[in-house]
N, C-alpha and C positions, 0 to 999 in steps of 0.2 A: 770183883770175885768171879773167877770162872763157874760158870755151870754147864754141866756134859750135857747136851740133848737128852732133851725128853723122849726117850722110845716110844713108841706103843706097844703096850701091854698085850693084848688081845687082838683077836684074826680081823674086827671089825672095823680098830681103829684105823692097822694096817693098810687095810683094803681102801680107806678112806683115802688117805694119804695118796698110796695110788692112782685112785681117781682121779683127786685134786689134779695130780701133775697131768694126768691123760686129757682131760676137760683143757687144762691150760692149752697142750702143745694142740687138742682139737681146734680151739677156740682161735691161736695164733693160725693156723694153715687157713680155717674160714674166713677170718679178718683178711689176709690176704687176697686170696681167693676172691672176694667179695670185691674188694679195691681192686685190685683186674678185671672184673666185670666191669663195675662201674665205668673206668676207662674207655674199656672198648664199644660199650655202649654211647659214650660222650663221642667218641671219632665217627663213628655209624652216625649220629645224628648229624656231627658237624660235614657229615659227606654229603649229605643230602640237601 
């Protein structure tokens, strides 16, 4: 049986919602981010 998405009712659930995605796409750019450091840190070491 289909069921339509649950909306959010009110400004707070919204806002919620929002975050959630913004926290993700932050959290994916930092995971990256991070794993490139790591890297270039590992070549620095193995230069030396």
């Amino acid at each position: 049986m289909f069921q339509p998405p649950i909306k959010a009712t009110n400004k707070r659930d919204r806002n919620k919602d929002a975050n959630r995605a913004s926290n993700a796409i932050k959290y994916a750019i930092h995971a990256t981010y991070a794993r490139r450091e790591k890297y270039r840190s590992s070549q620095i070491l193995a230069m030396n």
